[in-house]
ZAFI-625086 format. One record per atom (N, C-alpha, C): x, y, z; residue in one letter. Coordinates in steps of 0.05 Angstrom, whole numbers, padded with zeros to 5 digits, always signed. Layout:
# residues N
XYZA/...
This chain:
# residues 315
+01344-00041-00307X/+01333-00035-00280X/+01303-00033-00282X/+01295-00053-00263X/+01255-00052-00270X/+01246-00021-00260X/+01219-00012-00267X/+01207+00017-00257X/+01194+00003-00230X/+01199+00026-00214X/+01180+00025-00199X/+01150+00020-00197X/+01135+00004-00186X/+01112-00002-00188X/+01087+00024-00189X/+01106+00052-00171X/+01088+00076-00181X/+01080+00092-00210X/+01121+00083-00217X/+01114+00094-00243X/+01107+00080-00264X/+01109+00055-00262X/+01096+00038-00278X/+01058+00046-00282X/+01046+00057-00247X/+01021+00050-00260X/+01018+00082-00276X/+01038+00101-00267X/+01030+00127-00281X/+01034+00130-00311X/+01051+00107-00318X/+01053+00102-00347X/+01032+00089-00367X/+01015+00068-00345X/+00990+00062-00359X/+00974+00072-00353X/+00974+00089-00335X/+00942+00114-00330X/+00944+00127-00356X/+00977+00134-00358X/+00975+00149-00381X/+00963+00145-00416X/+00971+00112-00418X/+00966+00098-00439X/+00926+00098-00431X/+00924+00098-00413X/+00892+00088-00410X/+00873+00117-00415X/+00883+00139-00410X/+00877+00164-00426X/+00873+00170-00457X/+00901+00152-00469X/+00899+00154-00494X/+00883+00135-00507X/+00871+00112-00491X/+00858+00093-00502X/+00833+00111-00501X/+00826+00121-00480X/+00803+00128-00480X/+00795+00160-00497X/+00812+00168-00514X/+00810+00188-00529X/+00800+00179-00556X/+00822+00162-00557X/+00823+00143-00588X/+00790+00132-00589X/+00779+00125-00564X/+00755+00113-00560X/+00731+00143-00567X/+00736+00158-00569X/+00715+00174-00581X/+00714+00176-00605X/+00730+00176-00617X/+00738+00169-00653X/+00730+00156-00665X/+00732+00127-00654X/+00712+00103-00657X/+00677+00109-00656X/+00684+00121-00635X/+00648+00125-00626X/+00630+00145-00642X/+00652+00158-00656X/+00639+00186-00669X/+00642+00173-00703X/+00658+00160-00709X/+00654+00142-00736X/+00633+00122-00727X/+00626+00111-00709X/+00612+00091-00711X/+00575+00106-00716X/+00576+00121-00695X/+00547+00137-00699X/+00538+00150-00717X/+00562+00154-00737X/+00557+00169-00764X/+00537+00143-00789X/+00552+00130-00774X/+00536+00100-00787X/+00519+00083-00775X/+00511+00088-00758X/+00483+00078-00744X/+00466+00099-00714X/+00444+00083-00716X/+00442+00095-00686X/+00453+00105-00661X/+00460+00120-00649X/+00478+00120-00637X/+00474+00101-00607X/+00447+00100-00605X/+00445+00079-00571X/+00441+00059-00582X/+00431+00051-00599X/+00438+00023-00614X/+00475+00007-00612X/+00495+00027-00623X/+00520+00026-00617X/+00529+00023-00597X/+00516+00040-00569X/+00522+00037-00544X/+00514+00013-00536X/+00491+00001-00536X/+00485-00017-00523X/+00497-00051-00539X/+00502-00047-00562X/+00519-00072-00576X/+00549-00073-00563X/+00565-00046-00562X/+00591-00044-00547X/+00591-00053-00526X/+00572-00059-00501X/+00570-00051-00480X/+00572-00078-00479X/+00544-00100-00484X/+00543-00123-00485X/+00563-00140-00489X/+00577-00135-00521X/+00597-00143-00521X/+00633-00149-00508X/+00634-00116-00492X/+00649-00121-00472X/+00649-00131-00449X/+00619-00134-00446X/+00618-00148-00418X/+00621-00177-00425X/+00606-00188-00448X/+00624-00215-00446X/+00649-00221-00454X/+00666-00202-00460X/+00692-00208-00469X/+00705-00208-00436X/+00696-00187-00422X/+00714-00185-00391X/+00695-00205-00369X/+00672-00223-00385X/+00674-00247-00366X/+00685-00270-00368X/+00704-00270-00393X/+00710-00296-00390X/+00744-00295-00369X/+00735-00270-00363X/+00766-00266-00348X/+00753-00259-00315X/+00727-00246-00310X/+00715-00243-00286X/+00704-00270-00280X/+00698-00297-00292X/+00674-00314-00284X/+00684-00329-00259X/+00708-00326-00244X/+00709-00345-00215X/+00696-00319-00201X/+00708-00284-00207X/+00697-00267-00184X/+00650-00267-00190X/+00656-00264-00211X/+00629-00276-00218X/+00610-00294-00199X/+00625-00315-00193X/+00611-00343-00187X/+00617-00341-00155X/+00627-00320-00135X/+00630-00320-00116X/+00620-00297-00102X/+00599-00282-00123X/+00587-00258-00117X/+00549-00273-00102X/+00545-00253-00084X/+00520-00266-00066X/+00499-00233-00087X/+00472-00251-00077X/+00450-00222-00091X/+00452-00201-00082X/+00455-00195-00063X/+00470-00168-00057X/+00481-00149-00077X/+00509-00169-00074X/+00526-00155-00093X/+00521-00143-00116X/+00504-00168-00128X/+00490-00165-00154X/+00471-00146-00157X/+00460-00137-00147X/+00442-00119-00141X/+00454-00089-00135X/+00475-00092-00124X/+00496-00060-00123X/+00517-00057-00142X/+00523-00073-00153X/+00531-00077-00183X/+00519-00069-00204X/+00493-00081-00212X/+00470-00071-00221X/+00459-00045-00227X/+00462-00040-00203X/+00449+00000-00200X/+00473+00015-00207X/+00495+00004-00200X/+00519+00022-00217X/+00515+00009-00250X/+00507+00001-00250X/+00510-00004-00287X/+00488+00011-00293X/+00460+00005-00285X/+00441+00031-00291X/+00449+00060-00302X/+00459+00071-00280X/+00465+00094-00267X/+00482+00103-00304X/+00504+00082-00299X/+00525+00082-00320X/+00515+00083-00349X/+00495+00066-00344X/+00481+00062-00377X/+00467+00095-00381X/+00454+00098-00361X/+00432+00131-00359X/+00459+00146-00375X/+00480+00147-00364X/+00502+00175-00363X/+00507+00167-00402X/+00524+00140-00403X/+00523+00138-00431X/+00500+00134-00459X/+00488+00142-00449X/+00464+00146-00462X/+00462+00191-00477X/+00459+00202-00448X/+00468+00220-00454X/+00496+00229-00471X/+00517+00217-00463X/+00541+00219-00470X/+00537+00215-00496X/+00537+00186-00512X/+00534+00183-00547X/+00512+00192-00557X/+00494+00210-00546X/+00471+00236-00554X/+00483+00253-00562X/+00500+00269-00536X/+00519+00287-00553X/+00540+00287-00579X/+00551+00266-00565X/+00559+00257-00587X/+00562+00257-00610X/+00537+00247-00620X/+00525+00240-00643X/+00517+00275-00661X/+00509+00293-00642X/+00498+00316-00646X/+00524+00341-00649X/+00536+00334-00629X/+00559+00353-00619X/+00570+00367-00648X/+00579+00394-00657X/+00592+00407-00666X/+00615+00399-00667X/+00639+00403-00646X/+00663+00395-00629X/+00666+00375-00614X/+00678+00352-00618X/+00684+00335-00599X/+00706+00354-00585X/+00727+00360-00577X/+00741+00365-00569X/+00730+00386-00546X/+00715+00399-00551X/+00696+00415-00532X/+00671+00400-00520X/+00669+00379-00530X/+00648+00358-00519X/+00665+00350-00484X/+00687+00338-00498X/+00702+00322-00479X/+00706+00333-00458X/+00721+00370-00456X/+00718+00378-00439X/+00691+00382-00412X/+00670+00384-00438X/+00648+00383-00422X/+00640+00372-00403X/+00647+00337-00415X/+00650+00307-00399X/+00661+00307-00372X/+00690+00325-00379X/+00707+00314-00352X/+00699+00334-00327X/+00669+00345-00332X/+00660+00365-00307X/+00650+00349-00289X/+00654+00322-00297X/+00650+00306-00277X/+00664+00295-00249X/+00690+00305-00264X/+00706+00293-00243X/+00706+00318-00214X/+00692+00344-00229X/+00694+00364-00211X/+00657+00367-00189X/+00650+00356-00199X/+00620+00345-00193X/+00621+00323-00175X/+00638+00296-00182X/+00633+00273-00159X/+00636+00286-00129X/+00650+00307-00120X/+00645+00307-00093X/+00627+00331-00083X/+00612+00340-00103X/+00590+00359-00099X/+00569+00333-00097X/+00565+00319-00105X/+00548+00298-00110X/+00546+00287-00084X/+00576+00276-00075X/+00580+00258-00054X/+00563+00276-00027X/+00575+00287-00033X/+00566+00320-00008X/+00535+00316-00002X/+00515+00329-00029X/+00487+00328-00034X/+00474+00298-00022X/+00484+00275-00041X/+00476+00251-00037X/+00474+00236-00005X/+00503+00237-00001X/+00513+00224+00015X/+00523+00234+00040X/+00521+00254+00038X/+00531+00286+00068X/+00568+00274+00066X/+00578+00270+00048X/+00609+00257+00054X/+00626+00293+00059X/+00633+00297+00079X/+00656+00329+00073X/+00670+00321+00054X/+00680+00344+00042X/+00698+00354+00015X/+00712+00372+00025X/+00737+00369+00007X/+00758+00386+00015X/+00756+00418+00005X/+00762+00437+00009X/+00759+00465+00002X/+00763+00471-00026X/+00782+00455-00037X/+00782+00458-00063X/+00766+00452-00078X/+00746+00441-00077X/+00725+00430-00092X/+00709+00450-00101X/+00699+00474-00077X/+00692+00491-00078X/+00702+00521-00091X/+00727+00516-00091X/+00744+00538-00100X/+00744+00531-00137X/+00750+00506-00141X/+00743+00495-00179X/+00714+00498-00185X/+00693+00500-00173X/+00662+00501-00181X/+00664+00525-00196X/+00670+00540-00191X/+00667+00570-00195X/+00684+00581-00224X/+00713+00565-00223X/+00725+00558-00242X/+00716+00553-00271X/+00702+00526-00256X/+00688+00503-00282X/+00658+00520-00296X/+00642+00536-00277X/+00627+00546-00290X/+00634+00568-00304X/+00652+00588-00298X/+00667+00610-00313X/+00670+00593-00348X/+00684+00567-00341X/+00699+00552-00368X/+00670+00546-00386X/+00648+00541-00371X/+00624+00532-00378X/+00613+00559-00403X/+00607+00575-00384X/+00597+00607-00395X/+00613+00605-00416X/+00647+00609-00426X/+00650+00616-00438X/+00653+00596-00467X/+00648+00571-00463X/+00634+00558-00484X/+00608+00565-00499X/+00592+00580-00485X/+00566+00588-00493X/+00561+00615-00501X/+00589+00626-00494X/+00585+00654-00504X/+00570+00662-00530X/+00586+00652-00546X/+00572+00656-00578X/+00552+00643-00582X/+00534+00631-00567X/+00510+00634-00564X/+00487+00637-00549X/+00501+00669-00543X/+00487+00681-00522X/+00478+00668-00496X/+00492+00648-00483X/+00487+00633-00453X/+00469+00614-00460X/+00469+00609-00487X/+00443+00583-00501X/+00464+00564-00500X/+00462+00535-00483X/+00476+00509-00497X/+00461+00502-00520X/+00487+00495-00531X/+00474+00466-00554X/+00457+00446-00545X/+00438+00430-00565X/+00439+00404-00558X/+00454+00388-00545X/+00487+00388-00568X/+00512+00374-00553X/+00523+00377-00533X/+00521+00410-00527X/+00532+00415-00507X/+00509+00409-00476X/+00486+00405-00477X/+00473+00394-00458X/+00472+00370-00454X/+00476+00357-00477X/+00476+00326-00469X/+00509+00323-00453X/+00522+00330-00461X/+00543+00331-00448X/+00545+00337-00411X/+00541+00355-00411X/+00535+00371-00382X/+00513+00346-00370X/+00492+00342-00383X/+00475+00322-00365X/+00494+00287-00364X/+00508+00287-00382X/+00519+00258-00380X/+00542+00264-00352X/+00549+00298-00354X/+00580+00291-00325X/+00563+00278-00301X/+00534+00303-00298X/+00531+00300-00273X/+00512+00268-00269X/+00512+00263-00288X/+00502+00233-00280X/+00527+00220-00278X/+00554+00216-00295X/+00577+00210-00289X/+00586+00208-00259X/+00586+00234-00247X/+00592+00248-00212X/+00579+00231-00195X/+00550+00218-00208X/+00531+00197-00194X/+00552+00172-00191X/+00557+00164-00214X/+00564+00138-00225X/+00591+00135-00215X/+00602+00152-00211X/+00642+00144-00199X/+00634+00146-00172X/+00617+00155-00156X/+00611+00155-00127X/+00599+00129-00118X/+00586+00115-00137X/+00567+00098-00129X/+00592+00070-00132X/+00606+00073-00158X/+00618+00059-00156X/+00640+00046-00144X/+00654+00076-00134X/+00680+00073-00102X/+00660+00063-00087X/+00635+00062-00084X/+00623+00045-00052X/+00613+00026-00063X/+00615+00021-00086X/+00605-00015-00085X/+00631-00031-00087X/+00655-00029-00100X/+00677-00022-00100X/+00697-00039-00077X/+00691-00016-00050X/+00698-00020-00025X/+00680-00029-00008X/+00692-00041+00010X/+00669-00055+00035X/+00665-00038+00055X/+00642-00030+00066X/+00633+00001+00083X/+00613-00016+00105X/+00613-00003+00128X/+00598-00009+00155X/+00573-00002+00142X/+00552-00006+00149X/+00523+00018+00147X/+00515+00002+00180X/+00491+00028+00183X/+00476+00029+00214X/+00449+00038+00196X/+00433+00011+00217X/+00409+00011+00210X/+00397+00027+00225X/+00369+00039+00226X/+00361+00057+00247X/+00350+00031+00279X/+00356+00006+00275X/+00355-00004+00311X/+00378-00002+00316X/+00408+00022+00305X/+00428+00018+00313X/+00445-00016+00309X/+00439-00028+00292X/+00448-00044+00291X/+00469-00034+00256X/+00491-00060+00268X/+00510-00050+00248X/+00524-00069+00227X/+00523-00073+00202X/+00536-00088+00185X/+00555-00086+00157X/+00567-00104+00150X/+00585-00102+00133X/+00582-00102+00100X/+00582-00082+00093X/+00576-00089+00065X/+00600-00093+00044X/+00602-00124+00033X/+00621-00127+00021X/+00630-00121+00002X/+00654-00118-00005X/+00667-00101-00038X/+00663-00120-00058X/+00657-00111-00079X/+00651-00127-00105X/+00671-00116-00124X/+00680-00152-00121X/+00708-00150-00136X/+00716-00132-00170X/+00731-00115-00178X/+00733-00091-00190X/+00730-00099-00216X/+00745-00132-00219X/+00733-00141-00259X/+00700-00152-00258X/+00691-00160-00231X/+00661-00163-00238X/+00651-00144-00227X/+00657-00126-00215X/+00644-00103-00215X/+00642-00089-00249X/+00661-00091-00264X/+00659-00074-00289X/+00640-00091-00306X/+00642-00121-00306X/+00627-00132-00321X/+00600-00135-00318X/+00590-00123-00300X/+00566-00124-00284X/+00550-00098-00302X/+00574-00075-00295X/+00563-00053-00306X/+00556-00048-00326X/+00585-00055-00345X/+00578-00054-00365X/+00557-00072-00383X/+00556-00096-00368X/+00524-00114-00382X/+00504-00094-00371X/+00500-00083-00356X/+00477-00064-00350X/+00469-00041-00366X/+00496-00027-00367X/+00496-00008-00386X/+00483-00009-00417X/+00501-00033-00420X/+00484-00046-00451X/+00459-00050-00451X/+00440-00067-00427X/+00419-00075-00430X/+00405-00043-00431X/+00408-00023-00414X/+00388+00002-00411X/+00394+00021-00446X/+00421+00027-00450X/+00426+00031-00480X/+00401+00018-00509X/+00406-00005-00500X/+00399-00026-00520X/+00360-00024-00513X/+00352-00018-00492X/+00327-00017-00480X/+00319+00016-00494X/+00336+00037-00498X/+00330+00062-00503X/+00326+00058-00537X/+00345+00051-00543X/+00340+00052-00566X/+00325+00034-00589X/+00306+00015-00569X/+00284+00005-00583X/+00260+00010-00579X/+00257+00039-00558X/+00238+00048-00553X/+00235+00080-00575X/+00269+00087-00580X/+00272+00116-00601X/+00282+00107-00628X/+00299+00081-00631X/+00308+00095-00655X/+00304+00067-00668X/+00308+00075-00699X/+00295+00053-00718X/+00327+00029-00717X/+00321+00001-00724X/+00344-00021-00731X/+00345-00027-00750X/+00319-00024-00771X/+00313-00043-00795X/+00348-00033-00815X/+00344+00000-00827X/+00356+00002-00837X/+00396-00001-00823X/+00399-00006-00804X/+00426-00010-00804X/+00437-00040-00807X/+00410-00052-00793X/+00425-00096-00802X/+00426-00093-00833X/+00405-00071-00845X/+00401-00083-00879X/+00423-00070-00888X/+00439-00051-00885X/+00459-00041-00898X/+00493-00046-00878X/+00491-00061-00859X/+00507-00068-00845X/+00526-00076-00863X/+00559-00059-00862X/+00579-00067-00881X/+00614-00071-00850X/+00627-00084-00867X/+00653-00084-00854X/+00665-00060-00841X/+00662-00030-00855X/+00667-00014-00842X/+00653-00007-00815X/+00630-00017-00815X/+00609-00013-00790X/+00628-00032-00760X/+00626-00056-00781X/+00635-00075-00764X/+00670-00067-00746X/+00676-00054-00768X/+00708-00052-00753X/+00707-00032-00736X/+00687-00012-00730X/+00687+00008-00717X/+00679-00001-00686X/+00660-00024-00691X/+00645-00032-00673X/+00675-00042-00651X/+00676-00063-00668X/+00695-00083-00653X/+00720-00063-00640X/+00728-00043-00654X/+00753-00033-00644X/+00742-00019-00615X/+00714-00002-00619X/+00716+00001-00595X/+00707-00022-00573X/+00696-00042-00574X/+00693-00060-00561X/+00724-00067-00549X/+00743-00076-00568X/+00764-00083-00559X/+00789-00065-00545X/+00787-00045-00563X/+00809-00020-00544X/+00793+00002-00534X/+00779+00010-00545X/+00771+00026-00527X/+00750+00025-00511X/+00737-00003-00497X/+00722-00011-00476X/+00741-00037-00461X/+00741-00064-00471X/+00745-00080-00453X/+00783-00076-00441X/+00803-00072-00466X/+00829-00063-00464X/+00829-00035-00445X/+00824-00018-00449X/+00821+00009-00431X/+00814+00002-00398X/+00791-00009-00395X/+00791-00021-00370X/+00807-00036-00350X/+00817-00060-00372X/+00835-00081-00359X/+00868-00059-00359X/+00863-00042-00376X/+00901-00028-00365X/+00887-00014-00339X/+00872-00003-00337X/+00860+00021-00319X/+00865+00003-00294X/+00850-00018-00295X/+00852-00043-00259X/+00880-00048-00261X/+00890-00060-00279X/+00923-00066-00274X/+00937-00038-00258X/+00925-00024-00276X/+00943+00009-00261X/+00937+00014-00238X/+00914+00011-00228X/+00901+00022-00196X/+00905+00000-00174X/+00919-00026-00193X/+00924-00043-00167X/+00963-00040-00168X/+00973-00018-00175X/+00999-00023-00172X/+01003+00012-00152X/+00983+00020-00158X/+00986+00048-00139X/+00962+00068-00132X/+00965+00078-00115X/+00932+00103-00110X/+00928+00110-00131X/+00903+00111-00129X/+00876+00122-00153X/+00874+00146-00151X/+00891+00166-00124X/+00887+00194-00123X/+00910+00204-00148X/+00934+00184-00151X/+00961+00203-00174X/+00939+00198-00209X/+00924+00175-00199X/+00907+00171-00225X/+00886+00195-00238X/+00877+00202-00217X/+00859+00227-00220X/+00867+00242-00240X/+00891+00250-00225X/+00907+00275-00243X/+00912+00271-00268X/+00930+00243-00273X/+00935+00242-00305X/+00905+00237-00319X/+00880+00228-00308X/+00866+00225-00325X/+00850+00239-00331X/+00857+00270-00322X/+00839+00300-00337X/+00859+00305-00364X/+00881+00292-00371X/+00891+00296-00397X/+00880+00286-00414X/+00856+00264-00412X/+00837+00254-00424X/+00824+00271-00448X/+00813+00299-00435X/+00805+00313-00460X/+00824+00337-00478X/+00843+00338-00469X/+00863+00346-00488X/+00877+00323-00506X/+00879+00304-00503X/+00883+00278-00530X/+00860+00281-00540X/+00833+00280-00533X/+00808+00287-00548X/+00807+00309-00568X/+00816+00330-00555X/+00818+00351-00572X/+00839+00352-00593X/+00861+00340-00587X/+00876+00335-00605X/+00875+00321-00626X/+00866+00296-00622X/+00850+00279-00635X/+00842+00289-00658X/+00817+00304-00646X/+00792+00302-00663X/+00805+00332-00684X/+00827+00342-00675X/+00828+00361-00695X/+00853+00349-00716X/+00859+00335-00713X/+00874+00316-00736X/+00855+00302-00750X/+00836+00283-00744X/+00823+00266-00753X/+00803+00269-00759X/+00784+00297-00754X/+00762+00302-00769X/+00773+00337-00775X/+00797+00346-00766X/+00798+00371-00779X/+00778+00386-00757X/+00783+00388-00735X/+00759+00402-00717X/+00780+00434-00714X/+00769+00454-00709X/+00787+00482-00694X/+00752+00494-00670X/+00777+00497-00651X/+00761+00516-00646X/+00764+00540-00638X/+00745+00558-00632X/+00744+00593-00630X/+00756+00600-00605X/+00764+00623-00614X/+00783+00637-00580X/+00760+00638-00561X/+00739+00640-00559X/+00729+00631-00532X/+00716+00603-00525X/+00724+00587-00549X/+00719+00560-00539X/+00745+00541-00524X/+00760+00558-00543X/+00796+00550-00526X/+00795+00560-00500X/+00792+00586-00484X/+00789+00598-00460X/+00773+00586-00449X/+00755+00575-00453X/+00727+00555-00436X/+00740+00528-00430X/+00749+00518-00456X/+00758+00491-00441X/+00784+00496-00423X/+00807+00516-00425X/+00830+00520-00409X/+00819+00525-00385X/+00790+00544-00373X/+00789+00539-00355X/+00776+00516-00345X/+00764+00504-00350X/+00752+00483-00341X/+00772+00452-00342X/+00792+00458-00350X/+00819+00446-00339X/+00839+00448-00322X/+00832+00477-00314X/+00842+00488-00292X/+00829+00489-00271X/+00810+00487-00277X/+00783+00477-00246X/+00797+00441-00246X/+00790+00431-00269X/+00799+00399-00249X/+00821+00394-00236X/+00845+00414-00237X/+00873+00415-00222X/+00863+00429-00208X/+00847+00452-00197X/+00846+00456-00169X/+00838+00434-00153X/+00816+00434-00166X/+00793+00415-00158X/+00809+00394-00131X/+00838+00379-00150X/+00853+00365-00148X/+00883+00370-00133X/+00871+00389-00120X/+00903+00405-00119X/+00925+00392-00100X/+00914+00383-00082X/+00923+00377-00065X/+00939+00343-00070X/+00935+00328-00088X/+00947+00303-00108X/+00959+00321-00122X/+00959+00343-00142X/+00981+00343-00160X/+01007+00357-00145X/+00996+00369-00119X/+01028+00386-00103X/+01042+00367-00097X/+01025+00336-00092X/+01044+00311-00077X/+01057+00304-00102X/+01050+00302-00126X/+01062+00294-00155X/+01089+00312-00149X/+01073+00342-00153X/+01102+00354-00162X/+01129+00352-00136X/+01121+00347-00110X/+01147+00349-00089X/+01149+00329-00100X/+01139+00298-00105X/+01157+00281-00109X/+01176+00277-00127X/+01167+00294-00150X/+01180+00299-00181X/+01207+00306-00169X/+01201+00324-00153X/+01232+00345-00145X/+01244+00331-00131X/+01242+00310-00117X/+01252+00297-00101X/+01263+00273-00110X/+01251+00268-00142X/+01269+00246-00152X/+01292+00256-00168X/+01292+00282-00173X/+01311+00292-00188X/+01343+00290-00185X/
């Protein structure tokens, strides 16, 4: 008997979580061995031409416009990952990193709000309060001082919060009104050249940072296979593969049931990283990230109550 096309895509939201866990692993071996925006911006490049040879008709049917709002989301994107493999690179804890990361998802509609005057639902406001409680108590043991890691972190969500807002509206096709009251259509840019757009963007600002900070000579001269396999894996699963399950999944069902499974994102992280580099962390670094997981289910609350009646209702 085939699955349903819902639960099919909740089965690769789910798989696209774990890609993207596995994808810090990569990223955190890879920066151990080179620069770390050097890495970003070779990944980036490289996935964008791997997902054009699969974008180049939506490509070739895109007007300057597009390209141009495409563009500024890859900026935006590149700015956030930049911060992001900073921490990274620096971070103590990945697994407490990650949490950090996903304060983004509780940020895009504080953002949208600020930015864009869009209303938000009440819960948004009810998880802020949450997420900074989870925040504090990451920093307890050092006296309300972030880390390095832990700031590059926090500065990559809320540029993140930028970057997933900007991207639902380039995304989708929206009216705008000019101030003669006149009114037009701005069209959606299609979702595999929308990514490939970005991500060539991302690469180019990455790749632009880190030939203004950090040295190349010594990593081409000692460049070995293990460098290389790190590279490629995340190029291949955990950038261009993670994406293409992620579109397959959001074109078989709402992106709101997606939300939810994809705050499990930093608990595979954490899991992860304490198998594979042996990470623990302290009773108030556990309490910090539990709440700040429990802010993104409020945050969200109102998608995971529709999850759970339906749960009960298939039973």
């Amino acid at each position: 008997m085939p699955l349903p096309s819902s639960t099919k895509a909740d089965l690769l939201l789910l798989l696209v979580t774990l890609l993207a866990a596995i994808s810090w692993m990569f990223s955190k071996e890879a920066v151990m061995l080179m620069p770390p925006l050097l890495f970003m911006g070779i990944r980036f490049l490289l996935a964008s031409l791997l997902l054009a040879l699969f974008a180049w008709r939506q490509l070739q049917r895109l007007d300057g416009e597009q390209y141009w709002r495409g563009a500024r989301v890859g900026v935006v994107f590149g700015l956030a990952m930049c911060f992001w493999v900073s921490g990274l690179n620096v971070a103590s804890n990945i697994g407490e990193g990650a949490f950090l990361a996903s304060l983004a998802v509780i940020l895009v509609p504080v953002i949208a709000r600020i930015v864009f005057k869009e209303r938000q639902p009440s819960s948004t406001w009810l998880a802020l309060p949450v997420a900074v409680a989870g925040l504090a108590m990451l920093s307890l043991q050092h006296g309300f001082r972030l880390e390095a890691g832990q700031g590059f972190f926090v500065a990559a969500a809320v540029i993140f919060a930028l970057h997933y807002t900007l991207n639902t509206r380039a995304a989708n096709a929206r009216l705008i009104h000019s101030r003669d009251g006149a009114t037009r259509e701005l069209m959606r840019i299609p979702v595999m050249a929308l990514t490939t757009i970005s991500l060539a963007c991302a690469g180019a600002v990455a790749l632009s940072a880190s030939l203004l900070l950090e040295p190349w000579r010594a990593t081409f001269e000692s460049f070995s296979p293990v460098l290389a396999g790190w590279i490629l894996a995340s190029v291949l699963i955990g950038t261009s593969t993670r994406f293409a399950v992620q579109t397959w999944a959001q074109s078989l069902s709402s992106s709101n049931n997606g939300v939810v499974i994809l705050v499990l994102e930093p608990v595979w992280v954490a899991s992860i990283s304490a198998f594979w580099f042996d990470e623990r962390m302290s009773g108030s670094q556990m309490a910090g990230c539990a709440l700040i997981f429990a802010a993104l289910l409020i945050n969200r609350w109102s998608t995971v109550r529709r999850l759970l009646t339906r749960s009960r209702a298939s039973l």
